[in-house]
C-alpha positions as a Markdown table, in Angstrom:
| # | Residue | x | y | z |
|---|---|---|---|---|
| 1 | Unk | 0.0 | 0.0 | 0.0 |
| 2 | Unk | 0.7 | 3.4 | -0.5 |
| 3 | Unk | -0.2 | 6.3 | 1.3 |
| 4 | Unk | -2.5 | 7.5 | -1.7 |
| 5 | Unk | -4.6 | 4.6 | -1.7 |
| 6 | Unk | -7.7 | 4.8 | 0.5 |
| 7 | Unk | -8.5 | 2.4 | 3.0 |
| 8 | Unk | -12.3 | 2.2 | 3.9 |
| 9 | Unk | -14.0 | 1.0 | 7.0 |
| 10 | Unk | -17.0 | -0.1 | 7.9 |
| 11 | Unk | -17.7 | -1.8 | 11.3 |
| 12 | Unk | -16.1 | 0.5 | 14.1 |
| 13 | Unk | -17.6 | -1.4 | 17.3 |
| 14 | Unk | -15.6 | -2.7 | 20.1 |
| 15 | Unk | -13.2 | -4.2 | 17.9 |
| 16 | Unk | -13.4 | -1.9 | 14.8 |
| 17 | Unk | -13.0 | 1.3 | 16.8 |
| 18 | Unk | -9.0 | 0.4 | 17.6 |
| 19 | Unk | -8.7 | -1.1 | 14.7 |
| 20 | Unk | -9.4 | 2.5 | 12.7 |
| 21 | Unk | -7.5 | 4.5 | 15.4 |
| 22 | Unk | -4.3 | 2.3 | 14.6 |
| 23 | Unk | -5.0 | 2.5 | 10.8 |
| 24 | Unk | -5.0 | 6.5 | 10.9 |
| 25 | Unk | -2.1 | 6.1 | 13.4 |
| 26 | Unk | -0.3 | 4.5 | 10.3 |
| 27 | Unk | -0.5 | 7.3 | 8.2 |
| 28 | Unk | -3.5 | 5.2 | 6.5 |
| 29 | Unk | -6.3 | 7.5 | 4.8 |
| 30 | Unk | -9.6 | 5.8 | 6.4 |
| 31 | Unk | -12.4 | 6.9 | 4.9 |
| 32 | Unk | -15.3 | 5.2 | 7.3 |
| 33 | Unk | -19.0 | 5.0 | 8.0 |
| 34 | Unk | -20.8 | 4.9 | 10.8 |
| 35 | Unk | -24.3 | 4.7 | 12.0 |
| 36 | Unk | -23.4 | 5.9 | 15.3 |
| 37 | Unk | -22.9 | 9.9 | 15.6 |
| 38 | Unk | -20.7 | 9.5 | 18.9 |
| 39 | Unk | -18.1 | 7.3 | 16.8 |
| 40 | Unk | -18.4 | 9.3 | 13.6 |
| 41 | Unk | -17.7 | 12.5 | 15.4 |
| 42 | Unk | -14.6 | 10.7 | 17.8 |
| 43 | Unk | -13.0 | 8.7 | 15.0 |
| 44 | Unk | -13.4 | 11.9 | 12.4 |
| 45 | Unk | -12.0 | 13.7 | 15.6 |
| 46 | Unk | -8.9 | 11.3 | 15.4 |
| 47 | Unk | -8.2 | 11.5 | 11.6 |
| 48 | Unk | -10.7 | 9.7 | 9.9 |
| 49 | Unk | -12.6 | 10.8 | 6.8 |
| 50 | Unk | -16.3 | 10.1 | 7.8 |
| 51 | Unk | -18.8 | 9.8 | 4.9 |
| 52 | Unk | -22.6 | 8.9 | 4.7 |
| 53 | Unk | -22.7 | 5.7 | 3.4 |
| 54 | Unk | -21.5 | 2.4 | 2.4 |
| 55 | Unk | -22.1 | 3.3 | -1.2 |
| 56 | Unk | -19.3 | 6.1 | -0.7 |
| 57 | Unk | -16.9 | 4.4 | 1.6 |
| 58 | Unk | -17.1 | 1.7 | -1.3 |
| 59 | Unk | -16.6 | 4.0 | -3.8 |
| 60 | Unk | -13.5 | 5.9 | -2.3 |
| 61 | Unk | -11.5 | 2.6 | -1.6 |
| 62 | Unk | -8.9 | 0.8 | -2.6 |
| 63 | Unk | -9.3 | -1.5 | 0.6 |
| 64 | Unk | -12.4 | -2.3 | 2.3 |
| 65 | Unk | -12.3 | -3.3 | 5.5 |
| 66 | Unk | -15.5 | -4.7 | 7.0 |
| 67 | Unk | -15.3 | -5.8 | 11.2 |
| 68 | Unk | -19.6 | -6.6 | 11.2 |
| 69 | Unk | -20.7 | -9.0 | 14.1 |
| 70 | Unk | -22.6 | -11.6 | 11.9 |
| 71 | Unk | -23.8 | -12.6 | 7.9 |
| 72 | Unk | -27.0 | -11.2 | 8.6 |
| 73 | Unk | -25.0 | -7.9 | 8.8 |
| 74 | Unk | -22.5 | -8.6 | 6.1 |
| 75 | Unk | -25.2 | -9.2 | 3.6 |
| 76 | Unk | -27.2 | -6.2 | 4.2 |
| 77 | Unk | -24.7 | -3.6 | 3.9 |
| 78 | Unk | -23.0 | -6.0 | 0.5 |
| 79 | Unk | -25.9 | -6.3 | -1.9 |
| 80 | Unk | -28.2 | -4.5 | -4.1 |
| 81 | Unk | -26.8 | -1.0 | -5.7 |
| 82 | Unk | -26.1 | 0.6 | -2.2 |
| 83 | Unk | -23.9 | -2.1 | -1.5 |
| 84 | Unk | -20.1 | -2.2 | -1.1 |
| 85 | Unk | -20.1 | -4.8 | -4.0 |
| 86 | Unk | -21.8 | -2.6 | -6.7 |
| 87 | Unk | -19.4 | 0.5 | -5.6 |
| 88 | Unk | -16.2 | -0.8 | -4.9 |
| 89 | Unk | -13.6 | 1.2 | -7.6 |
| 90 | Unk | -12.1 | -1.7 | -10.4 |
| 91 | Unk | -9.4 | -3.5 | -8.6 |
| 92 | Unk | -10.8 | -3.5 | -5.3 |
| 93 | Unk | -10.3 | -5.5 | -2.9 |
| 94 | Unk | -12.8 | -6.4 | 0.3 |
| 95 | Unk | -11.3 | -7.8 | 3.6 |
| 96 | Unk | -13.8 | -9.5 | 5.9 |
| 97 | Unk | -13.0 | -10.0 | 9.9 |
| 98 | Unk | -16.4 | -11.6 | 10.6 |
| 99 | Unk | -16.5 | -14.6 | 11.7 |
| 100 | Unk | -19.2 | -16.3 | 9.6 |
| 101 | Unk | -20.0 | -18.5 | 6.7 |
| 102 | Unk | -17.7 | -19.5 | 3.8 |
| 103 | Unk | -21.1 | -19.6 | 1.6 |
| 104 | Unk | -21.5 | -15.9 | 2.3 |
| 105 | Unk | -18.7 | -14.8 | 0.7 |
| 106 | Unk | -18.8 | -17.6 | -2.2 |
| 107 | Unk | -22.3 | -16.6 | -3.1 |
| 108 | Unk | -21.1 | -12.4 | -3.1 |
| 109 | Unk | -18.5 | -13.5 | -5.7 |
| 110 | Unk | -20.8 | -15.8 | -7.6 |
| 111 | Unk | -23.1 | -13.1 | -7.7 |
| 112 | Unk | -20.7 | -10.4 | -8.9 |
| 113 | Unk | -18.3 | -11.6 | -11.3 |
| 114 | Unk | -17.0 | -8.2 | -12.4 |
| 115 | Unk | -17.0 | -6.9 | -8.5 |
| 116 | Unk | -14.0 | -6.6 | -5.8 |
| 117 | Unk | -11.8 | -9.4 | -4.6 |
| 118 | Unk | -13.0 | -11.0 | -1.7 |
| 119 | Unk | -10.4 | -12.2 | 1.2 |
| 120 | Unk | -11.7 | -13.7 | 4.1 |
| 121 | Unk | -10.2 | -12.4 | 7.4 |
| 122 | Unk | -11.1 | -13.7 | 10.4 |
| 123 | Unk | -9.2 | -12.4 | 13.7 |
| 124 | Unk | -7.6 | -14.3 | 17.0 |
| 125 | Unk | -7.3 | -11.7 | 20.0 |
| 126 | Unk | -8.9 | -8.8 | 22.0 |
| 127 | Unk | -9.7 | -5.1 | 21.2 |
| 128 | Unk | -6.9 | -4.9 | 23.4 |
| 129 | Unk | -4.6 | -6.4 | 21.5 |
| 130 | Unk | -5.9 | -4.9 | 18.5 |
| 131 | Unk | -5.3 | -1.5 | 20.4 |
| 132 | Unk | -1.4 | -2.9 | 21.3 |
| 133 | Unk | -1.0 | -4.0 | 17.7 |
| 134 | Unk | -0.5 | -7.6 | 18.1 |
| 135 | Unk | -3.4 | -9.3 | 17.1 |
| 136 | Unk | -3.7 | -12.2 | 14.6 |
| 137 | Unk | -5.5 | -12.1 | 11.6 |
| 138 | Unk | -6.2 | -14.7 | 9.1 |
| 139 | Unk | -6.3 | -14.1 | 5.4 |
| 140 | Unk | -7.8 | -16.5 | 3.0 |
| 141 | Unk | -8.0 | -15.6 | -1.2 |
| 142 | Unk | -6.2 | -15.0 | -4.4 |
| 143 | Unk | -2.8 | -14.0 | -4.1 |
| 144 | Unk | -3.7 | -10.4 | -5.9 |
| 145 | Unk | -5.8 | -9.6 | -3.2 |
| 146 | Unk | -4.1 | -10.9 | -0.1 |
| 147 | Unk | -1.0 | -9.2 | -0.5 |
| 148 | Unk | -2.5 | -5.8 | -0.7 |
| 149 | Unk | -4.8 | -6.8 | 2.6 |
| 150 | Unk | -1.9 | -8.1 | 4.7 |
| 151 | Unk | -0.1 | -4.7 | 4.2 |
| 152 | Unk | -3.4 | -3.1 | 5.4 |
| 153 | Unk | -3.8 | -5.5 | 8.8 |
| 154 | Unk | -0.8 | -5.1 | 9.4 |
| 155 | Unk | -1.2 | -1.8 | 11.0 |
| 156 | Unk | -3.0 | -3.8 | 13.8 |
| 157 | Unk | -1.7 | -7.2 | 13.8 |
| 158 | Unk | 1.1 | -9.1 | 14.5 |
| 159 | Unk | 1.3 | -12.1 | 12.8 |
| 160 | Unk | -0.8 | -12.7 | 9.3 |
| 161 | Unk | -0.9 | -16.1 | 8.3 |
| 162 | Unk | -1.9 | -16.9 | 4.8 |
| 163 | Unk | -3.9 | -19.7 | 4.9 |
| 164 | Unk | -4.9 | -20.4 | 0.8 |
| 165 | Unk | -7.7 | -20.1 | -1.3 |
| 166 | Unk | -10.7 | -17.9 | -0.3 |
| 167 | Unk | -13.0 | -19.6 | 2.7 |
| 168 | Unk | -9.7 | -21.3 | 4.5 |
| 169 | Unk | -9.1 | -18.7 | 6.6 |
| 170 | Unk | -13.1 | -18.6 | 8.1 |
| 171 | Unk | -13.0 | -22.5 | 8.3 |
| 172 | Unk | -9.4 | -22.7 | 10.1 |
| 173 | Unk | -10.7 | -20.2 | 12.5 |
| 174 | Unk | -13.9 | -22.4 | 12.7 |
| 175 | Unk | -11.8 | -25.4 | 13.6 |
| 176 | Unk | -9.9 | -23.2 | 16.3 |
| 177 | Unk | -12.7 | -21.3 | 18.1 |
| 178 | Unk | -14.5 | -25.0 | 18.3 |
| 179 | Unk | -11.2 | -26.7 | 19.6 |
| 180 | Unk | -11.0 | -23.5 | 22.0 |
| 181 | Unk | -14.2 | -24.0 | 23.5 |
| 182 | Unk | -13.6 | -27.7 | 24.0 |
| 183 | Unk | -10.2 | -27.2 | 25.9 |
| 184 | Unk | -12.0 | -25.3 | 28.1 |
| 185 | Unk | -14.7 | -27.8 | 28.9 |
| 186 | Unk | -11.7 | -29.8 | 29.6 |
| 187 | Unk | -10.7 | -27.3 | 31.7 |
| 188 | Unk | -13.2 | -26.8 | 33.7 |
| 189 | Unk | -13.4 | -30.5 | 34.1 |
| 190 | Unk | -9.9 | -30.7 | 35.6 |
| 191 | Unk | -11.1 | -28.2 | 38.1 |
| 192 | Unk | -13.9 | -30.3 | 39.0 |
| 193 | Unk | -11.6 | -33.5 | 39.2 |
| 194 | Unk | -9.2 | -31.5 | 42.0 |
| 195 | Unk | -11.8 | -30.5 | 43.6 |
| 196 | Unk | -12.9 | -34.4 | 44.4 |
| 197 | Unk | -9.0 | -34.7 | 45.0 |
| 198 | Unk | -9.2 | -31.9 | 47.6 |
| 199 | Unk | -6.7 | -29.5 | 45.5 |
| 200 | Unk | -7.9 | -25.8 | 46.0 |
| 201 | Unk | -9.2 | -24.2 | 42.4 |
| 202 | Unk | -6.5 | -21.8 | 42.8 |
| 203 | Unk | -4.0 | -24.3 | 43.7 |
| 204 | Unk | -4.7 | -26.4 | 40.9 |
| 205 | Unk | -4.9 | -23.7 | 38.0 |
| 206 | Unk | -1.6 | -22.4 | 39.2 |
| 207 | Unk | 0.2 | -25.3 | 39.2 |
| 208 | Unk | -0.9 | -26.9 | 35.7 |
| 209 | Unk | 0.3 | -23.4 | 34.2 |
| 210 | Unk | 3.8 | -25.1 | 34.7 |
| 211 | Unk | 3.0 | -28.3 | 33.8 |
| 212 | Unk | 2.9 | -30.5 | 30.7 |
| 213 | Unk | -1.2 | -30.0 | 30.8 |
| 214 | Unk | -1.4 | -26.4 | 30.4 |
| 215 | Unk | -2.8 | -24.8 | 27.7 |
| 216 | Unk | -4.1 | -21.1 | 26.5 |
| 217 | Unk | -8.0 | -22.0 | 27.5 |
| 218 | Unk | -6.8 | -23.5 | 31.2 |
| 219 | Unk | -5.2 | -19.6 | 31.0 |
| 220 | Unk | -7.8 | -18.1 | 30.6 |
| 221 | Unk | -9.8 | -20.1 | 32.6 |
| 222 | Unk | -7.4 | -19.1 | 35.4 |
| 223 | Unk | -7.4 | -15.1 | 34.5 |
| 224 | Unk | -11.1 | -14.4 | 34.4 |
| 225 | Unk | -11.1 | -16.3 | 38.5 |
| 226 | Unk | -11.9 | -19.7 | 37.6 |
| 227 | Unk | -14.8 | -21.4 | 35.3 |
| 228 | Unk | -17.6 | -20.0 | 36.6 |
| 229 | Unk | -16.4 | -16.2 | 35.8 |
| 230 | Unk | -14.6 | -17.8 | 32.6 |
| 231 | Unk | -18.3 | -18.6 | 31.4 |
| 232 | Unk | -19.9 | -15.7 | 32.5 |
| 233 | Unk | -17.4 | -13.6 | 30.8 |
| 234 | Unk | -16.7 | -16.0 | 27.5 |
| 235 | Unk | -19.8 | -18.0 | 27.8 |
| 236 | Unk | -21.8 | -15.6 | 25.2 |
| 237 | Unk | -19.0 | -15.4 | 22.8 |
| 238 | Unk | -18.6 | -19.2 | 22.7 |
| 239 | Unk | -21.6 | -19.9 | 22.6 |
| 240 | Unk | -21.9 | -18.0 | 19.2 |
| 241 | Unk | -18.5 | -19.0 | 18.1 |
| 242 | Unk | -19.5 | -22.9 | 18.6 |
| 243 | Unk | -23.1 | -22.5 | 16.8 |
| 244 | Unk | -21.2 | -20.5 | 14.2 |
| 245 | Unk | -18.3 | -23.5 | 13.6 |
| 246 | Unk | -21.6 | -26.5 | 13.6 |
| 247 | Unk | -23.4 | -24.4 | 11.1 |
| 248 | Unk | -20.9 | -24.0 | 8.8 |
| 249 | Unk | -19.4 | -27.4 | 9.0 |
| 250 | Unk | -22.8 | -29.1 | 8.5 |
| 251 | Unk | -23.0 | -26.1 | 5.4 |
| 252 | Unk | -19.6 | -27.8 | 4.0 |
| 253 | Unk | -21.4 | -31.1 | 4.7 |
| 254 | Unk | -18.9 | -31.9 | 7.6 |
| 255 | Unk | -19.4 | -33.6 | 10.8 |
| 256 | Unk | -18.0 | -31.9 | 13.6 |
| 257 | Unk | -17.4 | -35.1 | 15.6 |
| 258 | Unk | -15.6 | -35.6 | 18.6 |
| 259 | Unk | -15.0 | -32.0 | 19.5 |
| 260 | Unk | -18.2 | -31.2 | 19.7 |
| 261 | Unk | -19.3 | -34.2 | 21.9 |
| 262 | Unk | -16.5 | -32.3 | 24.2 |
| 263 | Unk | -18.6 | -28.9 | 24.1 |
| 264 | Unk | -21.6 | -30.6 | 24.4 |
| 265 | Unk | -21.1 | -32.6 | 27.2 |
| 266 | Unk | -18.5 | -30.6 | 29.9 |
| 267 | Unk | -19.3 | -29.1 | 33.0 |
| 268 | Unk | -19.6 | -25.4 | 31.5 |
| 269 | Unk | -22.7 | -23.9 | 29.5 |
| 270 | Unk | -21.2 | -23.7 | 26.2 |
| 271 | Unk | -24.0 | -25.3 | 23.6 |
């Protein structure tokens, strides 16, 4: 990227928001929508162009970076002639961070053969590490596309794994958010088993962080005070994240399996 070319933005909730801030930090032109008037008038406070709609962010970039919550919100703002597939400029490229479907994005492309690129980009961390510049971000799509996106995320992120063709990146992140959940079941379940060994939570948590059984979920698990604030705090995220990875595996026409069994069936409310 150069510091002509525009980047747009769309999406600047909890995790968007830092993710614009470190963009303009950059150097980056953002040109970004918003529905909200408090982040318009912060973000265009900070550096950002603000426009009126998705039609014009489209329109004005090179980039397009969307950070939406779900499909239902991806599709909305993509189709029909206000939508960012109609307006992107020739040569566009579109960078996705939701964590959705792999048929979303197929069907976008199907649908407009003459539109933008499409890379899927799912992310792996915290607004907070968004904020600190170290998040992950996977990137799945033609090479012509990718390499213009990573020097975008990489004002936020960083590592950038490249993980193929597009729809790899949303199903490896599938595979991993599933996998996260079910290490934490297992977790939990190694709480539950020292308890009936008289080993104090605390005890036990601190302990297996040195051990050959630690993991990053028994981490967590540990940080947020132990399972039940671990699924108070994460529960409503995992629980999306887990309906998200048996949707679109049963989409693909994959079983789930084993892992899911895990999820299913552990001590905390995950399913």
């Amino acid at each position: 990227m150069t510091m002509s070319e525009v980047i747009g933005f769309v999406g600047a909730g909890q995790m968007g928001e830092p993710m614009v801030q470190r963009l303009v930090a950059a150097g980056k032109q953002v040109v970004l929508y918003a529905r909200r008037p408090e982040v318009r008038e912060k973000l265009g406070a900070e550096g950002a162009t603000i426009v009126d709609s998705v039609a014009e962010a489209a329109a004005r970039a090179d980039v397009l970076i969307l950070c939406l919550f779900s499909d239902v919100q991806l599709a909305e703002i993509a189709e029909g002639p206000d939508g960012f597939m109609a307006n992107m400029k020739p040569g566009g490229v579109v960078v996705s961070h939701t964590t959705g479907n792999v048929s979303t994005l197929q069907r976008l492309v199907d649908q407009y053969p003459d539109g933008p690129a499409i890379v899927d980009g799912p992310i792996s961390g915290s607004a907070k590490d968004i904020a600190n510049g170290v998040l992950t971000v996977l990137l799945g799509g033609p090479e012509t596309a990718v390499k213009p996106a990573e020097a975008v995320v990489a004002a936020y992120s960083k590592e950038v794994i490249r993980t193929g063709e597009l729809g790899t990146a949303l199903n490896l992140k599938l595979v991993n958010n599933i996998l996260f959940a079910a290490n934490a079941q297992l977790a939990a379940a190694a709480v539950e088993l020292g308890a009936k060994l008289g080993i104090e939570q605390e005890d036990l948590l601190n302990a297996l962080q040195h051990c050959s059984g630690r993991s990053y979920a028994l981490g967590a698990v540990k940080g947020t005070g132990g399972p039940e604030r671990f699924t108070k705090a994460a529960g409503p995220f995992l629980r999306k994240d887990v309906k998200a990875a048996a949707l679109a595996a049963a989409d693909s026409g994959v079983d789930v399996g084993w892992l899911k069994d895990v999820v299913d069936g552990g001590p905390l409310d995950l399913s």
